[in-house]
DOFI-240338 format. One record per residue (C-alpha): residue in three letters; z, y, x negated. Coordinates in Angstrom, 2 decimals, always signed. Example, Ala and Ser with C-alpha at 12.3 -4.5 7.8 and 13.67 -1.06 7.14 Angstrom:
REM residues 2
{r 'ala', {+7.80, -4.50, -12.30}} {r 'ser', {+7.14, -1.06, -13.67}} 
This chain:
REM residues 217
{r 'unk', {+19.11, -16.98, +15.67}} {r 'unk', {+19.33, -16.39, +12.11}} {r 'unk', {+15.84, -18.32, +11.58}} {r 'unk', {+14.57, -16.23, +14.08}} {r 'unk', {+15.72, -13.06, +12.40}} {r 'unk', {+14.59, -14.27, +8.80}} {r 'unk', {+11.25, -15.12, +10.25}} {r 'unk', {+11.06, -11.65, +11.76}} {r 'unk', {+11.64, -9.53, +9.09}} {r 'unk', {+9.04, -11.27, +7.30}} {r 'unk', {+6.62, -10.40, +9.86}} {r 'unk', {+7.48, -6.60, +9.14}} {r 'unk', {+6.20, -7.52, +5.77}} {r 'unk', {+2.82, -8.49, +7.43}} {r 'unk', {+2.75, -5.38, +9.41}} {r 'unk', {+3.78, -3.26, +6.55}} {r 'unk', {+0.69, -5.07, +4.87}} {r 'unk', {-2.05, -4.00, +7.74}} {r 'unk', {-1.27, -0.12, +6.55}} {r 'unk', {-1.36, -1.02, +3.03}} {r 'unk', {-4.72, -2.25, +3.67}} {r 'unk', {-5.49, +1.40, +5.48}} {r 'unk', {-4.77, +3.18, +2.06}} {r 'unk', {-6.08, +0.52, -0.23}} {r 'unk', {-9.11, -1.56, +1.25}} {r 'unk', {-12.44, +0.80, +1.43}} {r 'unk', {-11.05, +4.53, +0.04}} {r 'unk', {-10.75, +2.92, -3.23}} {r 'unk', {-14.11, +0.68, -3.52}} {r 'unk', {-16.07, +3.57, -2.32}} {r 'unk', {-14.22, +5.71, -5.15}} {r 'unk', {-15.15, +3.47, -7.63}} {r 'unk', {-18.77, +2.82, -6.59}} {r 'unk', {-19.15, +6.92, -6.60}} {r 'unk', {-17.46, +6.99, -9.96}} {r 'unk', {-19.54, +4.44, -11.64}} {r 'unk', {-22.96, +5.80, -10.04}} {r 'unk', {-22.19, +9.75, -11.68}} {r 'unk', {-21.08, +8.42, -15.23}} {r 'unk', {-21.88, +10.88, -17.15}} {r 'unk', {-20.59, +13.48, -14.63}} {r 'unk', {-17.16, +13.81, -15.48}} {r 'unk', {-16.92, +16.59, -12.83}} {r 'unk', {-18.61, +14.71, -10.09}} {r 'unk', {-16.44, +12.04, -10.55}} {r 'unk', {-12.85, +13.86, -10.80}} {r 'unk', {-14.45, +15.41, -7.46}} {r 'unk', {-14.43, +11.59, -5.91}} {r 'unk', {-11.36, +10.83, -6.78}} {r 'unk', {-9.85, +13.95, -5.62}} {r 'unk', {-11.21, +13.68, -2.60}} {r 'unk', {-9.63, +9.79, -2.68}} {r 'unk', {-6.85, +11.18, -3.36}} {r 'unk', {-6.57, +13.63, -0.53}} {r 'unk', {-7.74, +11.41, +2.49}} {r 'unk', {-5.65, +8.35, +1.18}} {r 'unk', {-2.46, +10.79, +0.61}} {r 'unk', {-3.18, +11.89, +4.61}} {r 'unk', {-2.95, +8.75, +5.31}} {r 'unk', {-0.03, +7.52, +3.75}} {r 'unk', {+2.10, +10.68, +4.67}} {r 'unk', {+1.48, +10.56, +8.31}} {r 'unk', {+1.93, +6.79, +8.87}} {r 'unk', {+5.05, +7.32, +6.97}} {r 'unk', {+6.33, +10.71, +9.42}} {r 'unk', {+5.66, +9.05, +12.50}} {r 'unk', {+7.19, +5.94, +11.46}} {r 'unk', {+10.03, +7.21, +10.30}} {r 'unk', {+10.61, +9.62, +13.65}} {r 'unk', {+9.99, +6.48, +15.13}} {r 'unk', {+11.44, +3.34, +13.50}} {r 'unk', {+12.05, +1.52, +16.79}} {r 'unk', {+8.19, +0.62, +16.56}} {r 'unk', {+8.37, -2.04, +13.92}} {r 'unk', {+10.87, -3.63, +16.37}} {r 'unk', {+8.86, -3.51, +19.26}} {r 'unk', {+6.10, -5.37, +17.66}} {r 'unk', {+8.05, -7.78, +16.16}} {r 'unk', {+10.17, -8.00, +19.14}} {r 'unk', {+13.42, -7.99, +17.59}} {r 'unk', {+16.00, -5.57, +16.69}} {r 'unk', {+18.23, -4.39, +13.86}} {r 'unk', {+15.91, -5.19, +11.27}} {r 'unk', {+14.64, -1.57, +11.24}} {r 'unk', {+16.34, -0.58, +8.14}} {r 'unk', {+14.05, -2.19, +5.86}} {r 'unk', {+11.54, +0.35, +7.34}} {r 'unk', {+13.36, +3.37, +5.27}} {r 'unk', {+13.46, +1.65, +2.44}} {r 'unk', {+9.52, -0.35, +2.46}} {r 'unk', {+7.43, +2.50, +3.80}} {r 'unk', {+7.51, +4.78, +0.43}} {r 'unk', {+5.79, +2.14, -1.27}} {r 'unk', {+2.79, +3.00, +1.55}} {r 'unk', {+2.25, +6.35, -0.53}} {r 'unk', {+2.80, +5.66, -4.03}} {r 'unk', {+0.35, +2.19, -3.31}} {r 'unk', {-2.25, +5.21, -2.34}} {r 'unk', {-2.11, +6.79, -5.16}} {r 'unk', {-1.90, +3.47, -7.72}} {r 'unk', {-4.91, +2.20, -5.38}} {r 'unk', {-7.44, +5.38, -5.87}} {r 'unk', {-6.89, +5.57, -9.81}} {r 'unk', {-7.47, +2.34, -10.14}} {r 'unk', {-10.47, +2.36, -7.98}} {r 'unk', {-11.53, +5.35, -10.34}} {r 'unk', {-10.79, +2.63, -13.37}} {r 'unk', {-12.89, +0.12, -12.18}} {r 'unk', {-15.88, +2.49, -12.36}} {r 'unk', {-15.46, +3.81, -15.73}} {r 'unk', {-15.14, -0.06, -16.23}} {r 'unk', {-11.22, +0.24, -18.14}} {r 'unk', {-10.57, -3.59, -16.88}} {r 'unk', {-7.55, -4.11, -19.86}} {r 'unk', {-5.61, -1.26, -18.22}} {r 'unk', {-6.56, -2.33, -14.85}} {r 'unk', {-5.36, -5.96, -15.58}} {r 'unk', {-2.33, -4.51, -17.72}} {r 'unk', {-1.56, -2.23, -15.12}} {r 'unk', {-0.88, -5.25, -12.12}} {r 'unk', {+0.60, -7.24, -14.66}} {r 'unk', {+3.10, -4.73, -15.62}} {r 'unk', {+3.65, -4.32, -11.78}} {r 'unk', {+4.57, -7.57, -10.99}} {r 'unk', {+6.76, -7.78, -13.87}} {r 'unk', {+8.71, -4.81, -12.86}} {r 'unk', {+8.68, -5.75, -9.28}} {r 'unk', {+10.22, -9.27, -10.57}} {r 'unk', {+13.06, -7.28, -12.46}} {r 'unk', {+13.94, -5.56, -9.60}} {r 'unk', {+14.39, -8.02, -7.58}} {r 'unk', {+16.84, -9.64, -10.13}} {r 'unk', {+18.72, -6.33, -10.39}} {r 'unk', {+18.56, -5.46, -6.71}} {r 'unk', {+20.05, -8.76, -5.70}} {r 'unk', {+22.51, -9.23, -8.62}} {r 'unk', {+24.12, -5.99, -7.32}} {r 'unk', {+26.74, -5.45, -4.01}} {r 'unk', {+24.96, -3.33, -2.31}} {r 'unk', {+25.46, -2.88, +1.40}} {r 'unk', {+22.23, -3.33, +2.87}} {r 'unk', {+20.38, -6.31, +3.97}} {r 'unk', {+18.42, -9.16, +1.84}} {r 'unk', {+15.31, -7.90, +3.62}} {r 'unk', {+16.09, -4.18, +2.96}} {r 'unk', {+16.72, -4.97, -0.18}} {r 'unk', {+13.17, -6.95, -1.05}} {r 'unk', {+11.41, -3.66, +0.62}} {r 'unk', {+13.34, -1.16, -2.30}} {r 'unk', {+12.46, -3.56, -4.91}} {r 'unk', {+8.57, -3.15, -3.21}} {r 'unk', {+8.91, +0.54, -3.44}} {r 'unk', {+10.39, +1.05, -7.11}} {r 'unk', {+8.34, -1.39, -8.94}} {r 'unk', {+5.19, +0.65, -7.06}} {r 'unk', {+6.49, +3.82, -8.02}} {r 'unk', {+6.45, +2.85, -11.35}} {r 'unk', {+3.30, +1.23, -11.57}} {r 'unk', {+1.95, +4.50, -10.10}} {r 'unk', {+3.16, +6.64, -12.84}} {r 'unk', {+1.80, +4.28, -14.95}} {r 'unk', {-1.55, +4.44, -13.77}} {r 'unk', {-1.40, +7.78, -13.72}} {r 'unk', {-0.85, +8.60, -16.93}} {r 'unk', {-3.36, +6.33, -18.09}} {r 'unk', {-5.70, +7.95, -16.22}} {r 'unk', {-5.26, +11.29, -17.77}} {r 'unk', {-4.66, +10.00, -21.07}} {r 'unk', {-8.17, +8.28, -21.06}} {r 'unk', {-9.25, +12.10, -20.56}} {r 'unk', {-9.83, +11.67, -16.79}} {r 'unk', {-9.77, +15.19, -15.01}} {r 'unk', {-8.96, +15.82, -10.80}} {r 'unk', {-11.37, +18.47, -9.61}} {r 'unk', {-11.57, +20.08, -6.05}} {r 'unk', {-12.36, +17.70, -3.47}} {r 'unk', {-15.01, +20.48, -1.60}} {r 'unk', {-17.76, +18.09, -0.22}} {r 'unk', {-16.72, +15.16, -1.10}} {r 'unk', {-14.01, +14.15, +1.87}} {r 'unk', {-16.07, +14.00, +4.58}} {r 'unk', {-18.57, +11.75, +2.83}} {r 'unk', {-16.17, +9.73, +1.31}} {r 'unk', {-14.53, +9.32, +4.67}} {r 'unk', {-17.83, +8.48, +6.44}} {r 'unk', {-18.98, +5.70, +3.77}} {r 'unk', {-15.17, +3.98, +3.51}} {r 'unk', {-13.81, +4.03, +7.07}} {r 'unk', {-16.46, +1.17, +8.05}} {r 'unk', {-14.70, -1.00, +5.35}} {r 'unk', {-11.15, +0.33, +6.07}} {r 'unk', {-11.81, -0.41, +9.81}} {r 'unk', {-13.09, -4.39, +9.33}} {r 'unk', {-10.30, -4.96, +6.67}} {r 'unk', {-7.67, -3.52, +8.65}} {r 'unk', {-9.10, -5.65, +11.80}} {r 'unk', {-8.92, -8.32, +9.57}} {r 'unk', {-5.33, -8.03, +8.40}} {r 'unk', {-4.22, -7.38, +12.29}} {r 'unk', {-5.54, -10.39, +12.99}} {r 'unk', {-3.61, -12.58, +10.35}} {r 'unk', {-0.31, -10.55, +11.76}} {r 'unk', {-0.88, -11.43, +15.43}} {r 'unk', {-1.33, -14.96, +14.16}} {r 'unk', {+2.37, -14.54, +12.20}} {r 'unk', {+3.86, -12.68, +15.25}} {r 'unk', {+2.34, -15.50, +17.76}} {r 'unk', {+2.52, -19.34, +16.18}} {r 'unk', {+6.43, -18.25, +15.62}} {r 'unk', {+6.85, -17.27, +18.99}} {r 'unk', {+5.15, -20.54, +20.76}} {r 'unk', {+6.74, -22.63, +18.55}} {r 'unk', {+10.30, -21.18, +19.36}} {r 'unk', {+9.38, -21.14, +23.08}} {r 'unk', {+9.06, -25.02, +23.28}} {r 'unk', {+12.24, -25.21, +21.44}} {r 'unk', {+11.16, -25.51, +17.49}} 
């Protein structure tokens, strides 16, 4: 049983990855392509990522609401129970990662690849350190739960990072008018295949696990 459950919440981690890759698959390679194609046009291209901004934000924020009014749905899929309350503390990450994911979309078209590559680096550092501290302290919430908050800090600090990076390299945001529905129209053919894509991989983790226990593995 407590195989079953470990195995479990780890599948929530593959769900939780399918609407990462909502917020962070086409929005911000369209947002860069548009960036790099109006150098030049600093307006045009604090207009793109505005408009990033905006539609990824939408996103995030609603997945988040309707998860959280309904937090019974990661168990459903998963087809356990009590595992829920890593939900509460995994799903922020889902908005901060939108906003790390568009200015560093924006990044990759001005072409700033050392703060790009300075900016995961110092992620995954921080998300290590938090996992040290996280588990190092008696805290009353699961192993699990406690992996999701240490995913949630170490992006909320990578995304107030990136931030002000952006800004300090003189980057501007602008208002989005004309922009979303483009954007939307050019990335949701990417979004759609990659989020297909990374389905797929979590039927796969949601189904070998289940055969496998079902003939008595």
């Amino acid at each position: 049983t407590q195989k079953r459950t470990r195995a479990m919440k780890n599948v929530k981690f593959h769900i939780f990855g399918v609407l990462m890759t909502l917020v962070a698959s086409g929005l911000p390679r369209v947002v860069s392509r548009n960036v790099a194609y109006e150098t030049g046009n600093r307006k045009m291209q604090a207009k793109s990522v505005s408009a990033g901004m905006v539609i990824a934000l939408s996103i995030s924020v609603i997945t988040c609401i309707i998860l959280y009014l309904f937090p019974t749905i990661f168990d459903k899929i998963s087809g356990t129970t009590g595992t829920s309350d890593i939900l509460k503390y995994l799903l922020p990450a889902l908005i901060f990662s939108s906003i790390y994911a568009i200015f560093r979309g924006s990044m990759w078209g001005t072409q700033n690849f050392f703060v790009i590559s300075f900016s995961e680096f110092f992620e995954q550092i921080i998300r290590i350190a938090f996992i040290f501290i996280l588990f190092a302290i008696p805290m009353n919430i699961s192993s699990g739960a406690k992996t999701g908050l240490s995913l949630t800090l170490s992006t909320v600090i990578s995304s107030i990072f990136v931030t002000i990076m952006y800004f300090c390299l003189g980057n501007r945001l602008s208002s989005p008018s004309k922009k979303i529905l483009p954007l939307l129209k050019t990335s949701t053919p990417i979004t759609t295949v990659r989020t297909l894509s990374s389905a797929v991989s979590c039927i796969i983790a949601l189904l070998i696990p289940a055969r496998l226990m079902l003939f008595g593995f």
